[in-house]
N, C-alpha and C positions, 0 to 999 in steps of 0.2 A: 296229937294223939297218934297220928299215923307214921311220923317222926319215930316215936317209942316206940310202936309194938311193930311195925315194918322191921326197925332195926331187930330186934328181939327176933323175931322170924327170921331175917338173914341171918343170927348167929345163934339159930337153934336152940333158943335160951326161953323155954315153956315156964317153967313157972310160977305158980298162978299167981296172977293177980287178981283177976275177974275168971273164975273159974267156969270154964266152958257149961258145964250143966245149971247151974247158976245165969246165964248168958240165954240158953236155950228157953227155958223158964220165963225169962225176961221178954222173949221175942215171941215163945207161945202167947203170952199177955195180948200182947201189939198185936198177932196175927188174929186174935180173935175179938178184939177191938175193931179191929178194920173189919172183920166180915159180916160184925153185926151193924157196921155205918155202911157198909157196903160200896168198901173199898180196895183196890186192887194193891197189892203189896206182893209182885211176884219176886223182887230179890232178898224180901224179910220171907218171903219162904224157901226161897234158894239156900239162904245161910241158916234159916232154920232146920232144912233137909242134909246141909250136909253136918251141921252139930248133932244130928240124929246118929248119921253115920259112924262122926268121934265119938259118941258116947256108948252107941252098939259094940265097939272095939274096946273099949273100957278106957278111954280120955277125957272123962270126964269131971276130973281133978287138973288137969292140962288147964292152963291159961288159954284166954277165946285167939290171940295172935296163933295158935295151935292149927287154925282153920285154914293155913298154909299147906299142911300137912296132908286133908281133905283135898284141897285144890288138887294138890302134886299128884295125889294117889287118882282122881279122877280123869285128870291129864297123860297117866299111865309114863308120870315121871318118879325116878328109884329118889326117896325122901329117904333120911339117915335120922 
């Protein structure tokens, strides 16, 4: 998996496969699973919190490998 969309992120190639808002969706489910077992899941809300970010910007037709892009921009490195 990380093979594919690593590479994809290195050559800036978004297009969806697993559509980031789709993906967010997915992790909302989990996150709210875990907090009714009452379970700690701080980096499904880390990626949770930053597919909020892509999607508030309007990426949320972007493939989830897109959360590169998230990273970069929080890292306060210039993403093309």
């Amino acid at each position: 998996m990380l093979e594919v969309h690593g590479q994809r992120a290195l050559d800036h190639h978004f297009d969806p496969g697993f559509r980031l808002q789709l993906h967010r969706k997915d992790l909302a489910i989990a996150l709210n699973t875990a907090q009714e077992l009452g379970v700690s899941t701080p980096l499904t809300a880390l990626a949770h919190d930053m597919m909020n970010g892509l999607l508030a910007h309007g990426y949320g037709d972007r493939d989830h490998s897109y959360l590169v892009a998230e990273i970069a921009r929080r890292a306060n490195v210039a993403w093309d």
